[in-house]
C-alpha positions in Angstrom: 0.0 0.0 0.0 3.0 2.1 0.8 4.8 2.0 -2.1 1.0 2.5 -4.8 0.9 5.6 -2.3 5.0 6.6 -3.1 4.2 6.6 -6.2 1.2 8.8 -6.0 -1.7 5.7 -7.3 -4.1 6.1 -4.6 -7.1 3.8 -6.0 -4.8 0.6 -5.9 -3.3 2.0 -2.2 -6.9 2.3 -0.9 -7.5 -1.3 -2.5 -4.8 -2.2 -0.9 -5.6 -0.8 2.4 -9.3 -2.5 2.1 -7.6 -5.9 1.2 -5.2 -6.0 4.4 -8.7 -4.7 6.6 -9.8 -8.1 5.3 -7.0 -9.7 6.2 -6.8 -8.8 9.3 -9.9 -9.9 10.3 -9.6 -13.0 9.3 -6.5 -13.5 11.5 -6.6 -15.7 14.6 -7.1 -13.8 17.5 -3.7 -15.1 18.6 -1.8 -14.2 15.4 -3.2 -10.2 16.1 -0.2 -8.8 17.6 2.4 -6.1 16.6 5.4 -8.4 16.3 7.4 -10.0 13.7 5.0 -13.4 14.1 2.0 -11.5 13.9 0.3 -8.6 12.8 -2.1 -5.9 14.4 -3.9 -3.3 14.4 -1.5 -0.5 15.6 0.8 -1.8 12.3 -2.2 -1.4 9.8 -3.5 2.1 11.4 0.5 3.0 10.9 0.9 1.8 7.3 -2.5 3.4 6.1 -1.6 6.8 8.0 1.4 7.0 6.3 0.0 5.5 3.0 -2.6 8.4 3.2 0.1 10.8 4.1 1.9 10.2 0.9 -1.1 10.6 -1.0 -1.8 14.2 0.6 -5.1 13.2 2.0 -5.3 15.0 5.1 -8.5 13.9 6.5 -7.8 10.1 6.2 -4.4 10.4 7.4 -4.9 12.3 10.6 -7.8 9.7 11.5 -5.2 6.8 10.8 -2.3 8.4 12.8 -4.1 8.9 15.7 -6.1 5.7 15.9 -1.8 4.5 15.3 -0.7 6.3 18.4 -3.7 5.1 20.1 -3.0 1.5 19.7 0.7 1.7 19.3 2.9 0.0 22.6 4.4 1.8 25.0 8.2 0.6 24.4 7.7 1.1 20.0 9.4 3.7 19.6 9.5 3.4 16.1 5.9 3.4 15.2 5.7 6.5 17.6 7.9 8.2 16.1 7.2 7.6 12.5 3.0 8.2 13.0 3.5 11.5 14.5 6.2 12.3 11.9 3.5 11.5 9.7 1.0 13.9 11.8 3.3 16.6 11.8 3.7 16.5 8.0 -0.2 16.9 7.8 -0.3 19.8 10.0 2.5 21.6 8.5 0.3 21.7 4.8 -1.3 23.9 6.5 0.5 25.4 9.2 4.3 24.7 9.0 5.5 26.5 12.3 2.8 24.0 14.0 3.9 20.8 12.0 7.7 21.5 12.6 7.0 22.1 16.5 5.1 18.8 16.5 7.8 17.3 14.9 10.7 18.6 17.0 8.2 17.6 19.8 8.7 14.1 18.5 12.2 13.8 17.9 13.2 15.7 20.8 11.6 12.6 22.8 13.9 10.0 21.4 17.5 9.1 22.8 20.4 10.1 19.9 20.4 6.1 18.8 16.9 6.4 18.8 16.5 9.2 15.9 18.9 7.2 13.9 17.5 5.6 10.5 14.3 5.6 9.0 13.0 8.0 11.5 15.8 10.4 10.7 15.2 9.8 6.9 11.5 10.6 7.6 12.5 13.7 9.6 14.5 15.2 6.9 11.8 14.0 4.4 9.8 16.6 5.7 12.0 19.1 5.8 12.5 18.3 2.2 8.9 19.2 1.7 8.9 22.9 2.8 9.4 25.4 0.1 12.8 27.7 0.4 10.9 30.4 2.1 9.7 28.0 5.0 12.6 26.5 5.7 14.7 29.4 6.2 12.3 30.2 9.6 13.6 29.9 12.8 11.2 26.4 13.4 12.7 25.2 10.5 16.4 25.6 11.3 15.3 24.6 15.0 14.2 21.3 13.9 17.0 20.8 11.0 19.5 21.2 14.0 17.4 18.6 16.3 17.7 16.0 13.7 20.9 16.1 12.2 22.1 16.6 16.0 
């Protein structure tokens, strides 16, 4: 679903996201759990929030995130992390000084190892989305600093 949504095809990434609903219903109660042996919830409210978030559909994307964070364990980090990157990317569309302060929020939670990765590729692929006039701001250059620190 993530990768119909890189690439901008959001019928087959909705399919997509409607097939694995399916398919995780049908799942043993047992086998519902956000592991490597298993899948839940929290994992399919994470891909389809960030699925939607590639595909610019605010609406969908916010609901997703947060039901994410909702379900999401307390020690996975990562899913943290990357669902309210995910978050702050909405909000910045259309507020950035709110989405990068959401975002610094986020990173500025995690220990150095932590930010490390895919959640610092995610980080900078944010900043990546501002125009040249918003990322010269001081929230901007704040949260530049905070990941590459």
């Amino acid at each position: 679903m993530r990768a119909h949504a890189a690439r901008g095809d959001g019928g087959n990434a909705r399919a997509a996201l409607t097939e694995a609903e399916r398919f995780l219903d049908a799942l043993p109660e047992a086998d519902r759990t956000a592991s490597a042996f298993g899948y839940g919830e929290s994992q399919l409210r994470f891909h389809a929030g960030s699925a939607f978030t590639l595909l610019r559909d605010l609406p969908a994307a916010l609901e997703a995130t947060a039901r994410a964070l909702e379900l999401c364990a307390p020690g996975d980090y990562t899913d943290w992390a990357l669902s309210r990157l995910d978050r702050a990317q909405c909000f910045a569309w259309t507020d950035p000084d709110t989405g990068l302060s959401y975002a610094a929020e986020t990173i500025a939670a995690l220990t150095g190892p932590q930010r490390r990765g895919i959640i610092a590729d995610r980080a900078r692929r944010l900043l990546g989305a501002l125009s040249p006039a918003q990322l010269t701001s001081p929230s901007a250059r704040e949260f530049a600093d905070l990941v590459e620190a």
